[in-house]
C-alpha positions in Angstrom: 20.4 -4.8 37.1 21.0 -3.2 33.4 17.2 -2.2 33.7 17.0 -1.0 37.0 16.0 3.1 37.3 17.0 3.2 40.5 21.0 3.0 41.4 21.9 0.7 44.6 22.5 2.0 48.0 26.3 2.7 47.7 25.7 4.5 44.6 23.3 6.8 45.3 24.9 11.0 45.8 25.2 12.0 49.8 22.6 13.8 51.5 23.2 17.0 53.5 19.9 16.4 55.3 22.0 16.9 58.7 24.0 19.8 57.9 23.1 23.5 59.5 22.2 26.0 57.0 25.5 27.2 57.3 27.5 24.5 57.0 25.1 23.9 53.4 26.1 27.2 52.1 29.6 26.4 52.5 29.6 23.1 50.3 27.5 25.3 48.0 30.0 28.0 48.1 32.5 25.2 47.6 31.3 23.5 44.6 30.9 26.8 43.2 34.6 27.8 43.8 35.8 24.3 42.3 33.8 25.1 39.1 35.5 28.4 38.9 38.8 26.7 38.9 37.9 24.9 36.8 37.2 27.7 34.8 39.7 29.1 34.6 41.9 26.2 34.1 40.1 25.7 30.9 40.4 29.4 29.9 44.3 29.5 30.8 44.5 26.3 28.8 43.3 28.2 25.6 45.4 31.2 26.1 48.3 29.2 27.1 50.8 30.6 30.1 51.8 34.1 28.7 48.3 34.6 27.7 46.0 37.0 29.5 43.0 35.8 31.9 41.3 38.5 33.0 41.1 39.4 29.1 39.9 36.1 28.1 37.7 35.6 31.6 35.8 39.3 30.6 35.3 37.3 26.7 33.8 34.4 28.0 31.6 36.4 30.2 30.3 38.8 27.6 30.0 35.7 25.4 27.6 33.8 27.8 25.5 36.8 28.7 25.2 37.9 25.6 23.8 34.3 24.8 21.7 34.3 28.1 20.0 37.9 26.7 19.2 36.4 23.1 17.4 33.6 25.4 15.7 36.0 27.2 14.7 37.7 24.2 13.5 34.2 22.4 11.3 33.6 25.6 9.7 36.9 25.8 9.0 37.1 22.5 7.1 33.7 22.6 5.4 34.3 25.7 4.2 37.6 24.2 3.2 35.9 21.1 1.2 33.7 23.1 -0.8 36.6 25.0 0.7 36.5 28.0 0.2 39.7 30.6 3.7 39.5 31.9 5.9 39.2 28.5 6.9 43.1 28.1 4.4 43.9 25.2 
């Protein structure tokens, strides 16, 4: 069983094959508001109780899109290198 790619039955994540389209968007919308809690909870954990959120919310934000631009960046410059009509020359 060690080997095995495939996990059993009783293992295997739920399907939402018989959920409306609405009822889908709101697990989405709820696994997106649990990973904002969670978050959060890590962020207030760094700043401790007296520390402020929003302040260190706005940081993390500009932190991660300033990382998502230089990605950006990286991709259109390779795609550009390699002659591509769509990279931005």
């Amino acid at each position: 069983m060690a080997k095995e790619l495939i996990p059993p039955p009783e293992l295997a994540p739920p399907t939402y094959d018989h959920l409306t389209a609405t009822q889908r968007i709101a697990v989405w919308m709820g696994v997106m508001n649990l990973c904002e809690q969670f978050l959060l909870a890590g962020l207030r954990r760094e700043i401790g109780p007296d520390g402020d959120l929003r302040a260190a919310y706005q940081r993390w934000y500009a932190a991660r899109m300033e990382e998502h631009d230089q990605t950006m960046k990286r991709m259109l410059e390779e795609l550009s290198r390699r002659g591509c009509p769509y990279a931005g020359r």
